[in-house]
N, C-alpha and C positions, 0 to 999 in steps of 0.2 A: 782463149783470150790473148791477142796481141800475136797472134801462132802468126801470120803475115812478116809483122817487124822485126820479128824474131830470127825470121829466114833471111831477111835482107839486110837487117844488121848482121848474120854469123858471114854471108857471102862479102861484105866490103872489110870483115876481119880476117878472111880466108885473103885479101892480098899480101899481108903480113907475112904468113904461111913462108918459113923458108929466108926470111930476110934479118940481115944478120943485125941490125941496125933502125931505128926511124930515118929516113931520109926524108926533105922535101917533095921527093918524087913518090914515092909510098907513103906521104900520107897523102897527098892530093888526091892518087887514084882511091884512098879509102873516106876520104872525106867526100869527096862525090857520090861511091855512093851512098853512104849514108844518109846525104841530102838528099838523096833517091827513096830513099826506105822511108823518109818523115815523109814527104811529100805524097808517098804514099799511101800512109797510113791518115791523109788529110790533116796535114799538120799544114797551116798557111805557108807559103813559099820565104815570107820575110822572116817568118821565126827561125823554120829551117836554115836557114840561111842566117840568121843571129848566132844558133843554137854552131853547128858546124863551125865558123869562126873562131867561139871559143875554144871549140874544141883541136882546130887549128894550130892555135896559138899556143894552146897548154902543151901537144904532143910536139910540136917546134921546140918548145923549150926545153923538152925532155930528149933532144936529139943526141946529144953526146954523155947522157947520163944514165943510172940504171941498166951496164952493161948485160948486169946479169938475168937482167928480167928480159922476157921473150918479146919482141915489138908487138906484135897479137897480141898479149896480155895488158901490155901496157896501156895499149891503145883504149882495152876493154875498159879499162879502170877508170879512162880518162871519161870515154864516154857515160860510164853509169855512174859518178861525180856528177856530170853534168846534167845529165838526166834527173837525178836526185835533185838540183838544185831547181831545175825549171819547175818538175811537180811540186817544188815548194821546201825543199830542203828538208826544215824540220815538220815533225808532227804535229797537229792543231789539234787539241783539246775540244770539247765541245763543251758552254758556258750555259751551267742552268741557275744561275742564284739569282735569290730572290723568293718574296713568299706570295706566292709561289713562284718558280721561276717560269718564263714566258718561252716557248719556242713556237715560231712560225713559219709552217714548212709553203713553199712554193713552189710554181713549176707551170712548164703547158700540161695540159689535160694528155695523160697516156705515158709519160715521164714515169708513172711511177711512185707518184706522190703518196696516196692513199697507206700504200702496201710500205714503204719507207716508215710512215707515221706509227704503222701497227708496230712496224721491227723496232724503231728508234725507242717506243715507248717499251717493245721486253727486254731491249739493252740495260734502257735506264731501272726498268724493277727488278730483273733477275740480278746485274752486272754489277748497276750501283746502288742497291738495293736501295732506292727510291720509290716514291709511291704517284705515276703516272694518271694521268686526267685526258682523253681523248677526245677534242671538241671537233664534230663533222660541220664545217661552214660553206662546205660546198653543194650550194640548195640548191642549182640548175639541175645536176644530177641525182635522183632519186637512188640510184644505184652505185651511188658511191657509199650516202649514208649509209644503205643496207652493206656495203662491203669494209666499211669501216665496223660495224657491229657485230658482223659477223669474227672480222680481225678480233674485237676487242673481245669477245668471248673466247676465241679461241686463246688467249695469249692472257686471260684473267685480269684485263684491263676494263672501269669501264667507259662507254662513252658518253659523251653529252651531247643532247640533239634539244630543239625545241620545235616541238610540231607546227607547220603551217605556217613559221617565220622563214621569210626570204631576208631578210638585213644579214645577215653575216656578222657586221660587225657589233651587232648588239645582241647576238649570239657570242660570240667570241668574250662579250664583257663579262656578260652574264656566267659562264665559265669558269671564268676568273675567280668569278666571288664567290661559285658555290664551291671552287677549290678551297678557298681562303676558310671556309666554316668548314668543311668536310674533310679535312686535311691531308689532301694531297699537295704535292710539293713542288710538281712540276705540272705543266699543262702546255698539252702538244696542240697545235693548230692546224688542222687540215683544210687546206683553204681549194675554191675551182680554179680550172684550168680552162684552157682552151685547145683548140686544136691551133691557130698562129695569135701569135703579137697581135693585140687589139686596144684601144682605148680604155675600151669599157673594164677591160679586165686589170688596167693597168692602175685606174683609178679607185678600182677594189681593191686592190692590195695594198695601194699606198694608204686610203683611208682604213684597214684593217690594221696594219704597220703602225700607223698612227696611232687610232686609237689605243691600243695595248702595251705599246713601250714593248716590243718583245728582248728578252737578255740576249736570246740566240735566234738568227732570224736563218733560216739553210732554204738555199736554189736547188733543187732535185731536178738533177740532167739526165736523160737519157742517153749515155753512152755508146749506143749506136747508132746516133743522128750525125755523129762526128763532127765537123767544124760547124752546122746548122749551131747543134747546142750550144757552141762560144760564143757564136752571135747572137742568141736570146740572154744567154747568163747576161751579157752587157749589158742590154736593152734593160733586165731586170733589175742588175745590179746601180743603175742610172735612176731607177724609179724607186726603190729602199735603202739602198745599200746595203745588201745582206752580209753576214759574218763568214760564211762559207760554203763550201758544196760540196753536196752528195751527187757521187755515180753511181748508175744504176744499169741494170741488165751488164753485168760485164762478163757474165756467165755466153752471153751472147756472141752474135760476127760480129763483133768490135773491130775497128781499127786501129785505134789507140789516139785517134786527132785530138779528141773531147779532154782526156786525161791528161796529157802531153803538153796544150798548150792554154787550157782555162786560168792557171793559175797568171800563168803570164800575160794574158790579153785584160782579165778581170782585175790581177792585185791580191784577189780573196784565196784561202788556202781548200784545198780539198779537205773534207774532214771525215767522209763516211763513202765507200766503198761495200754496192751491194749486188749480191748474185744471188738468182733463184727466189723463189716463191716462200717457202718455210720461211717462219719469223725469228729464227736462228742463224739465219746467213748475210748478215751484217758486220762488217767489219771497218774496225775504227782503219782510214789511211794512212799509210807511212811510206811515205818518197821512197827512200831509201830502199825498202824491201818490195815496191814495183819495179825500181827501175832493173833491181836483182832478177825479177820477173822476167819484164822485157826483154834480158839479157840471155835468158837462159839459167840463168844461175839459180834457180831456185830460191826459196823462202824456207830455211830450213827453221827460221826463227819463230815465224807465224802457225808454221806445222806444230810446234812443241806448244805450244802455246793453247792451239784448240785439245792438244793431246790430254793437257792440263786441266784444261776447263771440264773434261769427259770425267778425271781420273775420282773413283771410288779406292780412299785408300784400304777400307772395310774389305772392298770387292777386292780387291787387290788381292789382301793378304790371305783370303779366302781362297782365291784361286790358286795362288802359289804352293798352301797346303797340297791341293790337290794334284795341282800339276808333281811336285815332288815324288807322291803318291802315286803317279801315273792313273789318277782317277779323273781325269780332265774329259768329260761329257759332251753329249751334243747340245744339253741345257746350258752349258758354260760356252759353248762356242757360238751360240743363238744369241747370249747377254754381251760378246765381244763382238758381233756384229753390227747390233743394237747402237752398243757405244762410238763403234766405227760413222754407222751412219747419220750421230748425233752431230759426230762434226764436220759434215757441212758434202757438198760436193766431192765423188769419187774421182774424178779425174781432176778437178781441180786440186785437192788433197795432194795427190800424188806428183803433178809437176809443181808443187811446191819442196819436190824433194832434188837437190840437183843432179839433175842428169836426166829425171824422168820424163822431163818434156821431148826430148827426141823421142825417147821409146813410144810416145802415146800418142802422141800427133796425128798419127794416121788410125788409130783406133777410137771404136765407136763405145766409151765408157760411161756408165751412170749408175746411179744406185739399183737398177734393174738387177745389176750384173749380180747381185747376192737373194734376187727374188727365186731362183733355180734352185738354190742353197736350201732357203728358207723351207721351200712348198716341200722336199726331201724332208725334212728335218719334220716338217707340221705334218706329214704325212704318218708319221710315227705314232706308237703308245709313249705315255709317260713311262712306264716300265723301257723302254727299247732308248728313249731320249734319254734317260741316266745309267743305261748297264749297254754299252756298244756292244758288248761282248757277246752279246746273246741273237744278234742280228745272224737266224741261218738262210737258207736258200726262199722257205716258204716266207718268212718275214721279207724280206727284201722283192718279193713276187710282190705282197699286199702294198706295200711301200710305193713299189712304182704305178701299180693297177690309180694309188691315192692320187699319187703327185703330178701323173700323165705322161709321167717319165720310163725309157725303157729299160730295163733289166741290167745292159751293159753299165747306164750311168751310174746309176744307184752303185754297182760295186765300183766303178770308178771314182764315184764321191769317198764311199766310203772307204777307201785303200789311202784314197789322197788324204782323208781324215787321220786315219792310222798313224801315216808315214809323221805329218804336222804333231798327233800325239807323241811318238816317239822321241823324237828332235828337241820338243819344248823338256819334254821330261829328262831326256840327256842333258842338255842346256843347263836347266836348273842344278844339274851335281856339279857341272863340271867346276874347274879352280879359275877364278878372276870372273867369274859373271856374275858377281856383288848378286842382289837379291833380283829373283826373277819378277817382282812387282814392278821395279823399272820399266822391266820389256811391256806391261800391261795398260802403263798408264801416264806415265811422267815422271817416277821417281819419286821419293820424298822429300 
């Protein structure tokens, strides 16, 4: 995500590199290109060019001040301020009240609306432990309602459909009311799409809008349309007035134009930030910690935070017995993978830690990368997954014959497991590493 801007923001900081001071003349050549990197990433020419200004002006002002901070640095700070401020500064909240409360999600057809509506609604019942109502109104497509169904089973949501009705909006009512007796609290509205800007679709949504009084009305963008998408949120935002917008696919070749400068051309704030397919990889947005993003600087705040969400303080404390114990399994390192992969994207994950995005940039990472692990590990007896110790030569033959794996890996996984057992168990005695649940989960 954003790997482009990133590169071309660190090259107009790299003229800083060496320079004892901001001067007029270093920032110009940094300000330019930075107007380069936006323009790039399909950010409109005029924003670029609003955005840069500020940032002008602020690093002018700081010319004979802040001796001790490095110009590089300083520059950094100016720009991801700014950055912060154009995505919108602060955090927007997402507005369900009401009984029940109304959201109605929008968008063109392939945006991504469906699969948002399935996440939005296990946000709202796992997160805030609310009780979600899933209404499919989009009847053009047969294969939406089937994919909303399917979502809503998967994610213990359910949906509401009525067979053989094309009205939408007297689906959408109807919804409403059987939330109101059946007591759910919130009711999500998944409305069609199109593939462009059309009348027809325009004047459904607004008579949908209408009719329902929604509390929270969200534009679902496709984040790799780039500036396309700011020209539709307008067009949309002209015809409801929505409350705010989700991005989507940012897991994707993003550019960053869609992100960058929606808040600014629309008015509306970003509110939900989504990547990948699982109905766990929704996250509420916060300026501040993309623009960290975009910078390079990592999200080391957002990292702790899914760490958090994973952490069993039970499992915790269980492990830690063990680990002290030097009895730490391949059953226990199968449950710490498990938790790993609950939160969310492996490479994403990891350049949310600062620094990790150079290293990974060029690497091809995804949740794969622990399926070599896993088939090793499933390859085993339950006897062999709880006493490592007892892995000899013929075990380790049958092991790989299992997993398709050759003889060399297998003792190289398992050496590498050893070495990882050792370290956590040193770790755990040593003086000043407070309780090794920390390291497992969040802390307490």
């Amino acid at each position: 995500m954003f790997e482009s801007l990133n590169d071309r923001m660190e090259q107009a900081f790299k003229n800083l590199k060496g320079q004892g001071k901001l001067t007029e003349i270093n920032i110009a050549q940094s300000i330019k290109e930075i107007r380069r990197a936006l323009v790039a990433a399909d950010v409109n020419y005029k924003i670029a060019k609003d955005f840069t200004d500020k940032v002008k002006e602020k690093a002018l002002g700081q010319e004979n001040v802040l001796n001790s901070v490095k110009p590089g640095e300083l520059m950094v700070k100016i720009v991801q301020d700014e950055l912060t401020e154009l995505m919108g500064g602060q955090t927007a909240g997402i507005n369900v009240k009401g009984n029940p409360g109304v959201v109605l999600v929008a968008g063109l057809q392939g945006s991504g609306k469906t699969t948002f509506s399935g996440k939005l609604a296990n946000y709202l019942r796992v997160k805030k432990k609310m009780s979600p109502l899933l209404v499919a109104c989009d009847v053009y497509r047969p294969a939406a309602i089937n994919q909303l169904q399917v979502i809503g089973e998967q994610i213990k949501v359910p949906v509401f459909t009525i067979a053989e009705n094309l009205n939408p909006v007297e689906i959408a009512q109807k919804a409403i009311a059987h939330a109101k007796s059946n007591n759910f609290n919130v009711v999500i509205v998944d409305t069609a799409g199109r593939l462009a800007i059309d009348e027809a679709m325009m004047n459904e949504i607004s008579a949908i809008n209408t009719a329902i009084q929604p509390s929270e009305a969200l534009f679902v963008v496709d984040s790799m349309t780039g500036q396309d998408a700011v020209n539709t949120a307008k067009a949309f935002n002209d015809v409801i007035d929505y409350d705010g917008v989700v991005l989507t696919k940012l897991d994707g070749d993003t550019r960053g134009g869609a992100a960058l400068t929606i808040k600014y051309t629309v008015g509306k704030p970003i509110k939900f930030a989504s990547s990948g397919e699982t109905m766990d990889t929704l996250d509420v947005f916060h300026p501040e910690r993309m623009s960290q993003r975009i910078l390079g600087m990592g999200d080391i705040v957002s990292f702790v935070e899914k760490a958090q969400e994973q952490y069993d303080e039970k499992e915790a404390q269980r492990l830690e017995k063990k680990i002290r114990k030097n009895k730490f399994d391949f059953n226990d390192f199968l449950s710490q993978i498990g938790q790993l992969r609950k939160m969310g994207d492996l490479k994403g994950l990891m350049n949310m830690i600062p620094g990790m995005s150079k290293l990974t940039k060029n690497l091809d990472i995804d949740d794969s990368a622990f399926n070599k692990v896993e088939s090793i590990i499933f390859s085993m007896t339950p006897e062999e997954r709880g006493n490592p110790d007892i892995l000899n030569m013929s075990r380790k033959r049958r092991i790989a014959k299992g997993c398709g794996q050759n003889l060399h890996e297998i003792n190289m996984f398992i050496k590498q497991f050893d070495q990882m057992k050792k370290m956590m168990h040193t770790m755990s005695k040593g003086k000043g590493m407070g309780n090794i649940g920390n390291m497992l989960g969040g802390g307490r």
